[in-house]
C-alpha positions in Angstrom: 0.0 0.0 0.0 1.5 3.4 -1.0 1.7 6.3 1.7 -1.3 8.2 -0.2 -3.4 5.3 0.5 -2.5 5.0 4.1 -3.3 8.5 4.5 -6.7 8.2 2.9 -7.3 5.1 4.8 -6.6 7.0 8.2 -8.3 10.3 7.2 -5.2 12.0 7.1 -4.5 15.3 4.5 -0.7 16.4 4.2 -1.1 20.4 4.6 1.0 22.3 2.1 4.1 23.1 3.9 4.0 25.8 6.5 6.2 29.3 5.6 9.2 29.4 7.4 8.9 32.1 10.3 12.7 33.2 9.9 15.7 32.8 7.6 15.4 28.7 6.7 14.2 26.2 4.6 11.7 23.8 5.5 13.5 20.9 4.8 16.8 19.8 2.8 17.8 16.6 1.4 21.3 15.5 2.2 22.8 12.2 0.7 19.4 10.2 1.4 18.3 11.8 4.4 15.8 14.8 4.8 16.3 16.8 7.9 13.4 18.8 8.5 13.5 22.5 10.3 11.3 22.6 13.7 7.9 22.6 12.6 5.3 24.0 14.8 2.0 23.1 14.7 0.4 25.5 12.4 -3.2 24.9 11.1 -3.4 27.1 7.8 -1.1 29.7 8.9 -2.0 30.5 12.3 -1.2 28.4 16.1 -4.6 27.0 17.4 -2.9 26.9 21.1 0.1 29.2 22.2 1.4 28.6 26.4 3.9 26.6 28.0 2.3 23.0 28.9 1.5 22.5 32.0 0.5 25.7 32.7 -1.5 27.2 29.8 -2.1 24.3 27.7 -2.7 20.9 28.9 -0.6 17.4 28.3 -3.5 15.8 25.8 -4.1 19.6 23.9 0.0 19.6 23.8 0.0 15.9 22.1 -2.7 16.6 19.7 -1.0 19.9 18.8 2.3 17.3 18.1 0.9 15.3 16.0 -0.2 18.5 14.2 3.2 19.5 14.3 4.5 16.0 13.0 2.4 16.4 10.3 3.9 19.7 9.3 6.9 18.0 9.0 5.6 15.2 6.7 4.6 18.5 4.5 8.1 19.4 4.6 9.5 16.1 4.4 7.6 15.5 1.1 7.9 19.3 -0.6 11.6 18.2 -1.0 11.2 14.3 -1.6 8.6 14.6 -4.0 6.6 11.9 -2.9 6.2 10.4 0.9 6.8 7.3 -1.3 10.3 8.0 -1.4 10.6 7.3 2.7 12.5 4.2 3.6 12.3 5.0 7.2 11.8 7.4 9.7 15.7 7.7 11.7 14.7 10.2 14.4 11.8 12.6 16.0 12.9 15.4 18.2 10.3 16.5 20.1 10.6 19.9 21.9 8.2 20.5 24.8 7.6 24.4 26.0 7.3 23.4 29.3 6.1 24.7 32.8 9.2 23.9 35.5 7.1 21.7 37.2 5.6 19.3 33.8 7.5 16.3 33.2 5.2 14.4 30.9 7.7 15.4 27.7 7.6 12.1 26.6 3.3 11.4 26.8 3.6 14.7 24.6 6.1 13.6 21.8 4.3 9.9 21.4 1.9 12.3 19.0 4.2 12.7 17.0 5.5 9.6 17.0 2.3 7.6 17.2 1.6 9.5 13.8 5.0 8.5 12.5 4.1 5.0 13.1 0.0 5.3 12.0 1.3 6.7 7.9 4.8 4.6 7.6 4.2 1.4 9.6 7.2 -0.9 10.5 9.2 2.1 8.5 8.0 4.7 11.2 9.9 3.0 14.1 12.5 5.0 15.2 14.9 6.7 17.8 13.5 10.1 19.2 14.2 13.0 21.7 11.2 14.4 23.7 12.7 17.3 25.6 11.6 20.0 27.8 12.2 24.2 27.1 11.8 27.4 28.3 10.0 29.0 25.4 9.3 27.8 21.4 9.0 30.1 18.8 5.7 32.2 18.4 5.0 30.6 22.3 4.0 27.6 20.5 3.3 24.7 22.7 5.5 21.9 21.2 7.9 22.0 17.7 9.0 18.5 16.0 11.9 18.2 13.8 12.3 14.5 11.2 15.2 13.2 10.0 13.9 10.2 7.5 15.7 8.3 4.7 14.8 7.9 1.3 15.1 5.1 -0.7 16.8 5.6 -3.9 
């Protein structure tokens, strides 16, 4: 089953890829990898939820907003690859976490990402990841996830 059909089959539409916010590319390709910039979790240009988990925003708002994010990645991932086809595997997730001092449920909050890694690539969506906790994201956004996936030939 392609990728286009696993993402019909789960609902799932690939947003175009958000606008970078400063002076970057969304994504470049590098030998067969694609490293993605930090997406945040933009839904048609704008953030649904701004705050530091925790605090502001709560642990299962902050997932769903990184599975948003994760998504945006995807976009990115496949504005350079051509074709979500092209992914061999998914190598790492990096999951940043604007946090509250006193949250500590990073890692509940990057498994939406990840779990969405996993739902639109399968066996090829296990991989190694990084949930961690910081001050302050970009625009105040509540979480930013960054890809590195390989592409087969």
């Amino acid at each position: 089953m392609s990728v286009a059909e696993r993402l019909s089959e789960l609902g799932i539409t690939v947003p175009e890829v958000a606008a970078p916010v400063a002076a970057y590319v969304p994504a470049v390709v590098s030998g067969a990898h694609v490293f993605t910039a930090g997406q945040l979790p933009f839904i048609d240009g704008a953030l649904p939820v701004t705050g530091k988990v925790g605090s502001a925003v709560d642990a299962e708002t902050a997932t769903a907003q990184a599975r948003v994010a994760a998504l945006n990645a995807l976009a990115a991932v496949q504005s350079v690859a051509g074709s979500l086809d092209r992914v061999a595997r998914v190598v790492k997730v990096t999951v940043f976490v604007a946090s509250d001092p006193s949250f500590t449920g990073q890692p509940a909050v990057a498994n939406g990402a990840s779990q969405l890694v996993g739902d639109v690539f399968g066996e090829a969506g296990v991989h190694a990841r990084s949930a961690v906790g910081v001050a302050v994201l970009p625009l105040d956004a509540p979480v930013e996830v960054e890809l590195v996936v390989e592409l087969t030939a």
